[in-house]
N, C-alpha and C positions, 0 to 999 in steps of 0.2 A: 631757303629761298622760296617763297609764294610764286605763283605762278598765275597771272589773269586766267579763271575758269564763267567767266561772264556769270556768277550767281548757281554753278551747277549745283547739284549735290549729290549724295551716297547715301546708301544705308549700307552699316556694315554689320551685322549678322556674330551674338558672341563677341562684343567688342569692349566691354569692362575689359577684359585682361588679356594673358600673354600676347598671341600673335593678334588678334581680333582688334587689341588695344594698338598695337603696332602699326598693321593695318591702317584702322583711324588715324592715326597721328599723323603717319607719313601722306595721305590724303589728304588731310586738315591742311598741311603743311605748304601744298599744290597748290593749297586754295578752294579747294573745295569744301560746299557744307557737309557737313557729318550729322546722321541720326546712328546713334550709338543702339543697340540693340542689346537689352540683356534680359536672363532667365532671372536667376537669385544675386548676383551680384550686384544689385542694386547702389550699394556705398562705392565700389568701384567706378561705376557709371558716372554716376554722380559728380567724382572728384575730377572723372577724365573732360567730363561737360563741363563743368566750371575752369578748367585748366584752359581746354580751346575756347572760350569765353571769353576766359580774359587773355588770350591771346587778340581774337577777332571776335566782338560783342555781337552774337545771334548768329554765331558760325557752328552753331553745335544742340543739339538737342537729344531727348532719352525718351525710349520705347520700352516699355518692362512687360514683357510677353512669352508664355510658353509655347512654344514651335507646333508640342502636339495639339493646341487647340488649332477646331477649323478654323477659327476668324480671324487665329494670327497673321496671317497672312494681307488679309484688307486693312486689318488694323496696323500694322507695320506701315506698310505704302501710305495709307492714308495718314499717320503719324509724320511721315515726310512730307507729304505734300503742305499738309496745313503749316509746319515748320516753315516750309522754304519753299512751300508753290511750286516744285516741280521736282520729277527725279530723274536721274541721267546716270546712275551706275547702282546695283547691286552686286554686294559681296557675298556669297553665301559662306560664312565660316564657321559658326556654329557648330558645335559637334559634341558627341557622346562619344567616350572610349573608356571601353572597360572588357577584362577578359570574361567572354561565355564558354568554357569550352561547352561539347559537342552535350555532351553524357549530363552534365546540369544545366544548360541553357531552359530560362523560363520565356513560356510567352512574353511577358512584362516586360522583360531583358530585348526583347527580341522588337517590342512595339517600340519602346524608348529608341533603342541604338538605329529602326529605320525612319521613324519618326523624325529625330535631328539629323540624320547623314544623308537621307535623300527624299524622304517625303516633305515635310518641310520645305526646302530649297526647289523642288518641285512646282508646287503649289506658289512660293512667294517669286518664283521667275514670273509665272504668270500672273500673277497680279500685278508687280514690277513693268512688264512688255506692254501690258495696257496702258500704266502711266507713261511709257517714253512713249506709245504711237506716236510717231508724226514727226520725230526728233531722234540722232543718230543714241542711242543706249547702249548701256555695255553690261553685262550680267559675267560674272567669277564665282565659279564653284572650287571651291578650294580642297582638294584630294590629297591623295598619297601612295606613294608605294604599294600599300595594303590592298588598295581597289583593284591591284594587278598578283601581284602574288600575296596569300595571303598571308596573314602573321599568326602565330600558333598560339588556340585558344583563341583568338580573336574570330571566329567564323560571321558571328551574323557581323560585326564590326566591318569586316572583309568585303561583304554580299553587299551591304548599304553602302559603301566606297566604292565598289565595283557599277552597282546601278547610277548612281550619281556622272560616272566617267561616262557612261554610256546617255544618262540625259545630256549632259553636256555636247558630246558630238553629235547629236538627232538637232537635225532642223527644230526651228519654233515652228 
């Protein structure tokens, strides 16, 4: 069941596949436009955009951008905007998981997992908050357990969840 969203839209952040895709769908769903957002998934993207397409013709469009670049972030928002002229909810879902324990954790390991789990979602709230000025917006960082107790071997996995929980309750 659609839901009147007056033309809003979303970007949702890791949305090719499992929850990210979910996500989408279940927005799509509401009525809302979706800008799908993906790293390498690209043929995923693709088919979930054409799906909500031909559900709702120009209810859907695709962002193919790596998080750790700076300009991902302008370039995401501004990929929505030009889509559907305006944004009104980000999803930050996007995420790296993989185990570092303590004794081999590489820097690279260490820029990757803070990169997508909290720097990233960082940076694209605030470019996100710019385009709602003016207009009620909703910004979703999407966490876990991890961010509070950590999961073993998972340390900087843990740290980047933990800071993310803590941007999220800090004022804009």
């Amino acid at each position: 069941m659609t839901q009147d969203h007056d033309g809003k839209s979303v970007i949702v952040t890791g949305a090719a596949r499992r929850i990210g895709a979910v996500i989408a769908e279940a927005l799509h769903h509401r009525g809302l436009k979706v800008l799908i957002h993906c790293r390498n998934s690209v043929s995923e993207a693709r088919a979930l955009v054409a799906r909500l397409n031909a559900d709702r013709a120009g209810s859907a469009s695709l962002i193919q951008a790596e998080l750790a670049d700076n300009q991902a972030p302008v370039r995401i928002v501004d990929a929505a905007l030009d889509a559907f002229g305006r944004l009104d909810v980000l999803v930050n879902n996007a995420s790296s998981f993989y185990p570092t324990p303590v004794e081999s954790a590489s820097q690279q390991q260490w820029d990757a997992l803070i990169d997508s789990n909290q720097r990233a979602p960082f940076w694209l709230s605030l470019a996100a908050a710019k385009a709602m000025a003016g207009r009620a917006g909703s910004i979703v960082n999407l966490v876990d357990i991890h961010g509070i107790v950590p999961l073993k071997d998972h340390p900087i996995y843990s740290q980047a969840k933990a800071g993310l929980i803590m941007q999220t309750r800090a004022p804009m």
